[in-house]
TIGU-954524 format. One line per 4 residues: their letters; for each residue x, y negated, z of C-alpha. Coordinates in steps of 0.001 Angstrom, whole numbers, plus 500000, padded with zeros to 6 digits. Example, Ala and Ser with C-alpha at 12.3 -4.5 7.8 and 13.67 -1.06 7.14 Angstrom:
BEGIN
as	512300/504500/507800 ~ 513670/501060/507140
END
This chain:
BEGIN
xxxx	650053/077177/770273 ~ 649637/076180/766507 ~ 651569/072899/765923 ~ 650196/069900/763958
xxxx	651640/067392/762276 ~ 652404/063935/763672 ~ 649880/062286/761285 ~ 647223/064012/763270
xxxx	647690/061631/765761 ~ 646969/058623/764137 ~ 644419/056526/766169 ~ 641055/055687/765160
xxxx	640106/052944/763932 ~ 637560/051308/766076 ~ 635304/049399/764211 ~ 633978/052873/762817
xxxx	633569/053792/766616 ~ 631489/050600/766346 ~ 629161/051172/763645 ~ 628053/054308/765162
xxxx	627564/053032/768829 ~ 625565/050218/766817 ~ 623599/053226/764533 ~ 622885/055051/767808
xxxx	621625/051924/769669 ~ 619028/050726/766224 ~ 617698/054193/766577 ~ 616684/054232/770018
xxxx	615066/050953/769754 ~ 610982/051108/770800 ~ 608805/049541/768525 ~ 608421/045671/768578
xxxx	612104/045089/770153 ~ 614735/043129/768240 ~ 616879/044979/766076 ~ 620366/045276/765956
xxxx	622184/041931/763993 ~ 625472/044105/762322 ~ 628406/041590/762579 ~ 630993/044577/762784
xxxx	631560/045985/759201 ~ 633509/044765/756834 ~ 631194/045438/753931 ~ 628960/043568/751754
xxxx	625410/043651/752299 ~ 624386/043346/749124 ~ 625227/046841/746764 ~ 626862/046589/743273
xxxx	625467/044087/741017 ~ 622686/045158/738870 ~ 624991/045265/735389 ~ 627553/048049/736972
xxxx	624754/049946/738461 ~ 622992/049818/735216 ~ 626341/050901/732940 ~ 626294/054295/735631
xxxx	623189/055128/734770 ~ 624203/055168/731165 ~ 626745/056770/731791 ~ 625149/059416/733458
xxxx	622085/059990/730998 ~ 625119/060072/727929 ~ 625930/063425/728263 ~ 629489/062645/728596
xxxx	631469/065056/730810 ~ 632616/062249/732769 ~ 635943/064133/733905 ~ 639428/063087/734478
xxxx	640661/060012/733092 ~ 644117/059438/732673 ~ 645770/058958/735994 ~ 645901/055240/735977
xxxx	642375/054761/735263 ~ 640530/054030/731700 ~ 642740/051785/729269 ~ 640015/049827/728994
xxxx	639102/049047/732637 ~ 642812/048303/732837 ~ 642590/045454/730186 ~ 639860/043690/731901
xxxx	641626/043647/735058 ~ 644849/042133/733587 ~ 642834/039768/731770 ~ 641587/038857/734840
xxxx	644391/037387/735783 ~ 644711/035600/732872 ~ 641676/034167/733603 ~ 641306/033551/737163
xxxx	645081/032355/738187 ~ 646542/031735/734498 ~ 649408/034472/735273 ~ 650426/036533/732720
xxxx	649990/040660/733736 ~ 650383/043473/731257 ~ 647620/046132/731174 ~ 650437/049347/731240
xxxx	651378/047337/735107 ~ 648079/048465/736230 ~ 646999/051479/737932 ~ 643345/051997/738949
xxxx	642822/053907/742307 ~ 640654/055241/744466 ~ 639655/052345/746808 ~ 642155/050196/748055
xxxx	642426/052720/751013 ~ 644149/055261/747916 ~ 646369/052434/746586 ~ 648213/051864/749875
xxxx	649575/055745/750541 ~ 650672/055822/746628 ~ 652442/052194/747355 ~ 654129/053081/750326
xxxx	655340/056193/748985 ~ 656750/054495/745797 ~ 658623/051931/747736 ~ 659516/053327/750958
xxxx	661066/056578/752599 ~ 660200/058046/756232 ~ 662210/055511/759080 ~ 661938/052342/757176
xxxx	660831/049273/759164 ~ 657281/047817/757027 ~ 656690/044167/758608 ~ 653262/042655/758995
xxxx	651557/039492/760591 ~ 649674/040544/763955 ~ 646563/040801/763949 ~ 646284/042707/760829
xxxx	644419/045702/759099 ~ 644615/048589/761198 ~ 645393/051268/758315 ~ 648235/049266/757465
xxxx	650165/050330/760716 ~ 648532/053725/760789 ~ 649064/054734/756868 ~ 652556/053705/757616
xxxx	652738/056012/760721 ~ 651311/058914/759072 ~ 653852/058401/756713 ~ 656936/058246/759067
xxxx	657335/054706/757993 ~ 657631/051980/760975 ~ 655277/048928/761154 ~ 657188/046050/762873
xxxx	654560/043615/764265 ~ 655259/039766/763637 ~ 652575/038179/766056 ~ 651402/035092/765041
xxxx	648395/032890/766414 ~ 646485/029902/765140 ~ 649398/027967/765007 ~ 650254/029258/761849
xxxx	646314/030645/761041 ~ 647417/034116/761893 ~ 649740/034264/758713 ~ 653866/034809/758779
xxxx	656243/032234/757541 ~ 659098/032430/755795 ~ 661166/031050/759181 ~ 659915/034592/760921
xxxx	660960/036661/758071 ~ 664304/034503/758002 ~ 664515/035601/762103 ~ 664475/039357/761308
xxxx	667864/040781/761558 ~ 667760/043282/760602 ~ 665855/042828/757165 ~ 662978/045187/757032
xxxx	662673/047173/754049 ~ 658905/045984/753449 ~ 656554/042953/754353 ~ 652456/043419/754093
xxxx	650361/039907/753612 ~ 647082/039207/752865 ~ 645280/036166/752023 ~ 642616/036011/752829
xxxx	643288/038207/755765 ~ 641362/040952/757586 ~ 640430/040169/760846 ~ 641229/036130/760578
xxxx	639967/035288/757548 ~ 642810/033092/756730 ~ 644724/032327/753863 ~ 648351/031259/752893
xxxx	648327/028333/751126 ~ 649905/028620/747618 ~ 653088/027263/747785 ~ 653251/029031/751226
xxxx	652323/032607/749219 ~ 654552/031443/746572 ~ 657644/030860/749235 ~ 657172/034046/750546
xxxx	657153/036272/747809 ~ 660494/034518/746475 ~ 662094/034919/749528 ~ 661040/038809/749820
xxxx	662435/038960/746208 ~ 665810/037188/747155 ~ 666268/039178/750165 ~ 665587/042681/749244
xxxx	662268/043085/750511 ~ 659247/044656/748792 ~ 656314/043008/749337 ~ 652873/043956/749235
xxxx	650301/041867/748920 ~ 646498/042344/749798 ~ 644343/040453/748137 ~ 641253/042670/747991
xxxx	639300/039480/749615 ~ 639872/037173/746675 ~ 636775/036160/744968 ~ 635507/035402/748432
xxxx	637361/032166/749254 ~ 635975/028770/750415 ~ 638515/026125/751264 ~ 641789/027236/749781
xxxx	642696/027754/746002 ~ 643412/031402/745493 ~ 647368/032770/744278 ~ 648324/036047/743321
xxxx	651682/036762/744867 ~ 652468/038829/741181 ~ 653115/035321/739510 ~ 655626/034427/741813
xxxx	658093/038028/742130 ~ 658532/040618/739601 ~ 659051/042808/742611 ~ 655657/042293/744439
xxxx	653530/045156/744447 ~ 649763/043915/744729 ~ 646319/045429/746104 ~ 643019/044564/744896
xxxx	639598/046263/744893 ~ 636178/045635/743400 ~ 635205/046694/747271 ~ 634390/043502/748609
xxxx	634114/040527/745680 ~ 632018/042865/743491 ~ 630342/044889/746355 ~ 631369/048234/745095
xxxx	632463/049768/748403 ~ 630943/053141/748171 ~ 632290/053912/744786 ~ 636347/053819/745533
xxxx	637492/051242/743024 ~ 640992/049737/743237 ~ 643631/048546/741711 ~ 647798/048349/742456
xxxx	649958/045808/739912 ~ 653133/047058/739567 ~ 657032/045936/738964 ~ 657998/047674/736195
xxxx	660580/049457/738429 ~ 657570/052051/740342 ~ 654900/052627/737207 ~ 656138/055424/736183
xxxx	656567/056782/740141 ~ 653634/055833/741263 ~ 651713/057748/737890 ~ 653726/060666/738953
xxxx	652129/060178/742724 ~ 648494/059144/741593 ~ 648876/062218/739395 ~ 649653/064870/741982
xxxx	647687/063392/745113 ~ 644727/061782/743790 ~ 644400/062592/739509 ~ 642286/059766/738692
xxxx	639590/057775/740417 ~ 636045/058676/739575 ~ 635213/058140/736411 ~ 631714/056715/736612
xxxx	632633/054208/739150 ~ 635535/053347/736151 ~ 632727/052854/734081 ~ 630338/050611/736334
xxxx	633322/048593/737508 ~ 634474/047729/733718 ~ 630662/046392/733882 ~ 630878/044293/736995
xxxx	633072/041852/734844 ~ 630548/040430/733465 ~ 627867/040115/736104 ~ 629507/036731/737163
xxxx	626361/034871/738276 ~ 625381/037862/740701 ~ 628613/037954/742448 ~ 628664/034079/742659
xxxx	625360/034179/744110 ~ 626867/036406/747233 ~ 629591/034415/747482 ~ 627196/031197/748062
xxxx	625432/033217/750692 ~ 628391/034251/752680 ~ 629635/030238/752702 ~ 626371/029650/754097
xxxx	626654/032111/756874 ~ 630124/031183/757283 ~ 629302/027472/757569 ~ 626292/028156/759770
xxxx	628236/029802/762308 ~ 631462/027763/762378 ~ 629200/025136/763311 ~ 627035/027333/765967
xxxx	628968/029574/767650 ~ 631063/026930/769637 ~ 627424/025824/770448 ~ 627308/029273/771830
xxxx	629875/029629/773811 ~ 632548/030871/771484 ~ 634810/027937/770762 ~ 638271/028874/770001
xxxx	638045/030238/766595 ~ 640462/030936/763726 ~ 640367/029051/760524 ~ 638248/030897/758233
xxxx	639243/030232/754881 ~ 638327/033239/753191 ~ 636656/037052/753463 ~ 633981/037374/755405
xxxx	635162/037705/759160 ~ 635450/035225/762116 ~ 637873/035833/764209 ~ 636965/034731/767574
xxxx	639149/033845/771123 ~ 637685/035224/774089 ~ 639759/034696/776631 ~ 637660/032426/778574
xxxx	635015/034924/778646 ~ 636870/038434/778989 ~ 640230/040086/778872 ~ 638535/043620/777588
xxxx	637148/042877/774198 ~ 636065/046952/773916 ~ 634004/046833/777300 ~ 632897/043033/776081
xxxx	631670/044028/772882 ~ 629696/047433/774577 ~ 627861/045030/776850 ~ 626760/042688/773639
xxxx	625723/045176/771915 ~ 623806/046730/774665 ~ 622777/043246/776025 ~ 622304/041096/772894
xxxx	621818/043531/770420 ~ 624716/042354/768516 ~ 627479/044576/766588 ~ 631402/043360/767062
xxxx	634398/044621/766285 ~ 637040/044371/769185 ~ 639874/042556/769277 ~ 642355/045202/769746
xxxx	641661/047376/766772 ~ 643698/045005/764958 ~ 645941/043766/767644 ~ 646835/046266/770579
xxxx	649271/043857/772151 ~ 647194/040624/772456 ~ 643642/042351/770994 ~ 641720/042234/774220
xxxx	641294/038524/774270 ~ 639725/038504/770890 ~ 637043/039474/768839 ~ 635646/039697/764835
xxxx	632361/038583/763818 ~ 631487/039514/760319 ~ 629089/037399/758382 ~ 628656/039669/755852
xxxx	625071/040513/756513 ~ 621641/039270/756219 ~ 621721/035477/756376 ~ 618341/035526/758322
xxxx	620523/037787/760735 ~ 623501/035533/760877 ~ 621601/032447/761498 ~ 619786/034227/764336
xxxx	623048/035555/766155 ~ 624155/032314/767535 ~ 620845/031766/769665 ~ 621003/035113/770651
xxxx	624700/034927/771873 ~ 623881/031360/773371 ~ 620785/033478/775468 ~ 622484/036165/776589
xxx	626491/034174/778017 ~ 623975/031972/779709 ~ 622026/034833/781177
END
């Protein structure tokens, strides 16, 4: 028997398993019955705003070969992200620290590999993203689960980190987070990252969701540690999923490692999507416009789904996600979330996609969608617990 490799085995991630249980189910539907309210992906539902789009086009009709650019993106796409944060937290962030990437999903591999080698212990709050954990494994790297629950909004504190003996090599946070929705508070971010510095221990932060915060003042943990390695992405802010933007900021200690990595596994990002996300700068109203629409979903249902029947729900500062107890109701949030969607016609993500241990008793709602569909999904979850 041919062998494969260990990555192979790397388990799926669930919420896709979702989306096409939820496709399936929308294209069976008879004419004249409800369709199918999508509160599983993590994706805007609005597509990239009309000044990026319209940059790509002129792109396209220039002629221009539109081949590699250098492997850390276009110099001048890197100057508007490091005068972003000049602009948006007042920390100061040289354009050569920047390296553009193919999604945030092509920043993490070229991270981990830069900072960590096969049998080093990453640590990360649980629940959490799943490709954290599974990137990791691929890699031969270990993820060591913190679990943490509304006590501390589903975030780690310094006193867990402090509690790990030994020190792992790595800690992943992200504010706001992906399933929660919660955020560290500033000085909390700020703690953190000083203690990872002080300690030996890179940390990564995610903050692909800011932009798309509500009741907390966004930090960047790169103002805080000259050692913190930081993911963004025009992916969810600037609704650009489809065209593989991101962006790593770099210690000055893994630039020229990570080029050399970027170089060999992924040569650049696409160069169009360079092009329309230099462009999405300045389309400021658009973007602000979404975000008012997802704080109106997000308010809506804070306030209606306890009406519902789901009452024991995280703090949701930031993203787009609710992230939703069910332990009263269920303890199989996969079979729970088949029978809504089959029921109610309403698309979740389980619980244990992003928490194996302690998953089944929860659930994420995203609110991402339609706000005609998100105001409608409380009734319809109301209807169908009572039925």
């Amino acid at each position: 028997m041919l062998k494969t490799g260990r990555g192979a085995n790397a388990p799926a991630f669930l919420v896709m398993d979702v989306i096409a249980a939820a496709n399936a189910r929308a294209a069976a539907l008879r004419p004249g019955e409800p369709g199918i309210l999508r509160m599983e992906v993590g994706q805007p539902g609005t597509g990239a705003p009309r000044g990026a789009a319209e940059a790509a086009i002129r792109a396209l009709q220039s002629g221009h070969s539109l081949g590699y650019t250098e492997a850390f993106g276009l110099p001048s796409l890197r100057t508007r992200i490091a005068g972003r944060y000049a602009s948006h937290y007042g920390a100061s962030v040289e354009a050569s620290r920047i390296a553009v990437t193919v999604g945030a999903s092509g920043a993490f591999p070229l991270a981990f590999l830069a900072a960590f080698d096969a049998g080093d212990r990453v640590a990360m709050a649980a629940p959490y993203y799943p490709p954290y954990a599974n990137i990791l494994t691929a890699l031969g790297m270990v993820p060591q689960l913190l679990p943490c629950g509304a006590e501390t909004r589903f975030q780690p504190t310094v006193a867990m980190l402090e509690a790990l003996d030994p020190r792992p090599a790595g800690l992943i946070v992200a504010s706001p987070c992906n399933p929660a929705g919660t955020m560290l508070e500033p000085a909390e971010l700020a703690a953190v990252a000083r203690w990872c510095h002080a300690n030996g221990v890179r940390l990564i932060s995610d903050e692909i969701y800011h932009g798309l915060s509500y009741d907390v003042p966004e930090a960047t943990a790169a103002a805080h540690s000259s050692s913190t390695i930081v993911v963004n992405s025009f992916s969810k802010y600037f609704s650009m999923t489809g065209w593989r933007i991101g962006w790593l900021v770099l210690p000055e200690d893994l630039i020229r490692p990570v080029e050399r990595l970027a170089q060999n596994m992924f040569i650049s990002a696409p160069h169009v999507a360079q092009v329309a996300a230099e462009a999405a700068f300045d389309c400021t109203d658009e973007l602000e416009a979404n975000r008012a629409a997802y704080r109106r979903s997000r308010d809506l249902l804070l306030a209606a789904l306890p009406e519902a029947g789901f009452d024991r729900i995280a703090q949701a500062d930031g993203a787009f996600y609710i992230w939703a107890d069910v332990s009263a109701l269920t303890n199989d949030s996969p079979a729970f979330c088949a029978r809504m969607l089959a029921e109610a016609g309403i698309a979740a993500t389980p619980g244990v996609d992003f928490d194996p241990g302690r998953g089944n008793h929860f659930l994420r709602f995203s609110y991402c969608g339609p706000e005609p569909d998100m105001a409608e999904a409380p009734a319809r979850l109301r209807r169908w617990l009572r039925a």
